[in-house]
TIPATOR-282108 format. One line per 2 residues: number of its first residue (from 1); their letters; for each residue x, y, z of N, C-alpha, C. Coordinates in steps of 0.2 Angstrom, whole numbers. Each point is the difference from the previous one (the first is absolute). Last residue first. Layout:
<nodes>
NUM) a) X,Y,Z,X,Y,Z,X,Y,Z  ...
</nodes>
This chain:
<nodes>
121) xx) 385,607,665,-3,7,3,1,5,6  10,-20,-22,-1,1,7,-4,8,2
119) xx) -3,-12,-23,5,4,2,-3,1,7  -5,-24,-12,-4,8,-2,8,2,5
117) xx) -11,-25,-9,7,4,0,-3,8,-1  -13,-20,-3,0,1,9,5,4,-1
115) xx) -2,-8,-22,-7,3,4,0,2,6  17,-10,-13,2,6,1,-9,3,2
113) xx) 4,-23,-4,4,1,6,0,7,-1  -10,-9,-17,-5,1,4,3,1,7
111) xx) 13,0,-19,-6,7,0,-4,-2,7  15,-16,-6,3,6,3,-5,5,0
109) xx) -7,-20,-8,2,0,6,4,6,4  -5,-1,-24,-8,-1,2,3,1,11
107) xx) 18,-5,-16,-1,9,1,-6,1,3  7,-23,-3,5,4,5,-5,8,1
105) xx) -8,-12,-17,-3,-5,5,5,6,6  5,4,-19,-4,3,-4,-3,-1,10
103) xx) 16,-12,-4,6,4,-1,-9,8,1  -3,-23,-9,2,-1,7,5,6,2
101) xx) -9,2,-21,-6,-6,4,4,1,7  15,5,-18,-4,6,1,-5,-1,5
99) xx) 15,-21,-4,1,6,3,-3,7,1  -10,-15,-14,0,-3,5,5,4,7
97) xx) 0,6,-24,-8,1,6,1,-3,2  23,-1,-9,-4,6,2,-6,4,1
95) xx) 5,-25,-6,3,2,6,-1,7,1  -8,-4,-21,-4,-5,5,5,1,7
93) xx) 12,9,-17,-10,5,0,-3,-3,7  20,-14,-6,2,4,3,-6,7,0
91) xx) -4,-19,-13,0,-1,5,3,6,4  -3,3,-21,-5,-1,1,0,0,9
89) xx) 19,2,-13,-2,9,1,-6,-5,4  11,-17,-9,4,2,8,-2,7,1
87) xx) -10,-12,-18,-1,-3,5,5,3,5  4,7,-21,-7,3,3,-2,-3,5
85) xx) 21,-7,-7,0,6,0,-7,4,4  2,-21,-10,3,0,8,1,6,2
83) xx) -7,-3,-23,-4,-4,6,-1,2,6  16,7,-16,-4,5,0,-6,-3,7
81) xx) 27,-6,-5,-7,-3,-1,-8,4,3  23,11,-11,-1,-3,3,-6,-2,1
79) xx) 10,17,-14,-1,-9,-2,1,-3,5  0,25,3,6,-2,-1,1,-9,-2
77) xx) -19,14,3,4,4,-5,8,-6,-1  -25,-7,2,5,0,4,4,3,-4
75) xx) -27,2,-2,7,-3,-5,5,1,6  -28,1,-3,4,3,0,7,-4,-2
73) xx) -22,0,-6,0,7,-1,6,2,4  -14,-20,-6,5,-1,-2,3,7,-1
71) xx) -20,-13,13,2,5,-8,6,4,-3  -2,-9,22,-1,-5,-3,-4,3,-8
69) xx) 12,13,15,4,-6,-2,-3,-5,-4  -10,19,10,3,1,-6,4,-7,-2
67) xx) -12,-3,17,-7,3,-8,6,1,-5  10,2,21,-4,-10,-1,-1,0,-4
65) xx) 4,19,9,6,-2,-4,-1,-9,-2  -18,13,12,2,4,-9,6,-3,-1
63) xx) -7,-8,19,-6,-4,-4,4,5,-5  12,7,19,2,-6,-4,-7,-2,-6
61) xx) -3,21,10,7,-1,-4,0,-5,-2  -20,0,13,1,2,-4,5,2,-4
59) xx) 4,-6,20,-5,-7,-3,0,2,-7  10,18,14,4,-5,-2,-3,-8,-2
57) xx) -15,17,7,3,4,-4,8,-7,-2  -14,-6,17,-4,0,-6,4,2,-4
55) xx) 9,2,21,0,-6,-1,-5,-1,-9  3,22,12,8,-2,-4,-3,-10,-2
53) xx) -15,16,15,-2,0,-10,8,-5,-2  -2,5,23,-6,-6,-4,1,1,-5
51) xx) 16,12,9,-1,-6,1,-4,-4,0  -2,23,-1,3,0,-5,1,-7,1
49) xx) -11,6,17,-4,-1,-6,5,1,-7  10,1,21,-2,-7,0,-6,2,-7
47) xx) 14,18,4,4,-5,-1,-4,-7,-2  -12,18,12,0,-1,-8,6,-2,-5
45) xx) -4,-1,22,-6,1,-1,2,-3,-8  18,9,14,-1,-7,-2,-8,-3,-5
43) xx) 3,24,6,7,-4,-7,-2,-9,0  -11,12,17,-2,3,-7,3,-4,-5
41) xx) 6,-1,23,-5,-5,-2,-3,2,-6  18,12,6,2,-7,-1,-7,-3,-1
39) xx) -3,21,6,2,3,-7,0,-9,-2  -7,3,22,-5,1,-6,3,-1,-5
37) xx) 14,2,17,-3,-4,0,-6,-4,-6  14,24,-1,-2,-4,6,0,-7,-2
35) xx) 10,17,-13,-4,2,6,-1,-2,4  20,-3,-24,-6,-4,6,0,5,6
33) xx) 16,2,-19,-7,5,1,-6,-3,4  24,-7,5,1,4,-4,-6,5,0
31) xx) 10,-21,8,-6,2,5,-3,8,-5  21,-16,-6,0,3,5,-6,2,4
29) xx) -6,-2,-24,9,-1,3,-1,2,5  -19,3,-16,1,-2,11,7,-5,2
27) xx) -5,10,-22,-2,7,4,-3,-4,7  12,-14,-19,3,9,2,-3,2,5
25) xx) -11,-17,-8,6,-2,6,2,6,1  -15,3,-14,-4,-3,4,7,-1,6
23) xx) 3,0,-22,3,7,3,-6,1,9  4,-20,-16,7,3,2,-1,10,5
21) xx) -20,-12,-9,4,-5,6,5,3,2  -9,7,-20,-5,3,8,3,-2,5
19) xx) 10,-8,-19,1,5,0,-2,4,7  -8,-19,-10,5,-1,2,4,6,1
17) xx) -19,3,-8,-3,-4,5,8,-1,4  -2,9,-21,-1,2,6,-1,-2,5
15) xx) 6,-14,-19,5,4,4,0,3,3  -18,-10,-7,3,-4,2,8,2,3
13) xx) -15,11,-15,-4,-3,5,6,-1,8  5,-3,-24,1,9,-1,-2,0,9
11) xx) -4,-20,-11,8,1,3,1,6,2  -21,-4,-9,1,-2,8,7,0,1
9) xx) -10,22,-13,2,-9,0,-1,-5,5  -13,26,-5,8,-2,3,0,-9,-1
7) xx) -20,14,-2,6,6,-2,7,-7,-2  -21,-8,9,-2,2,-5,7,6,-6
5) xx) -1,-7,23,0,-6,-2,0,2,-9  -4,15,16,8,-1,1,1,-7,-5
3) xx) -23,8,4,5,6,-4,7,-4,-1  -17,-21,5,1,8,4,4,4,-6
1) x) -19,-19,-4,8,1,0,1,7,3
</nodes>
């Protein structure tokens, strides 16, 4: 287990992450703190390893709201059909790895296009 993991929640996690993102864009608004060539193949780089792990991580949410349900650990606030409830988080998980998958498949292609990309001489 890492420090960060050890310190901090996953929702606690999960914000910075979301957060990194937001400010990730701030600082190449417009071309803002991007150098060269290098810097996009870096971000993407590591855009697309953020994009392997999102497909597992969302497998793993839905299996815990599975667990929970079926131990009877959760409840619909507003009495609706809890069922259906959990069957539309599960599936929509399962769409966002498969979106992450093919999204993950794109970034794999852009990094390898920005290989040939250098600053004229």
């Amino acid at each position: 287990m890492t420090e960060l993991a050890s310190t901090m929640t996953p929702a606690e996690i999960a914000t910075q992450a979301a957060h990194a993102i937001r400010v990730l864009n701030d600082l190449t608004h417009g071309g803002g703190e991007l150098s060269n060539s290098g810097d996009v193949r870096a971000i993407v780089a590591s855009l697309e390893l953020i994009g392997q792990d999102l497909p597992q991580l969302y497998e793993q949410l839905a299996r815990f709201l599975v667990i929970q349900h079926e131990d009877g650990q959760l409840a619909h606030e507003d009495g609706q059909d809890l069922d259906h409830s959990v069957t539309e988080v599960i599936e929509a998980l399962t769409a966002a790895g498969q979106a992450a998958d093919m999204m993950t498949a794109a970034l794999g292609e852009a990094r390898r296009a920005t290989n040939g990309l250098t600053v004229p001489r």
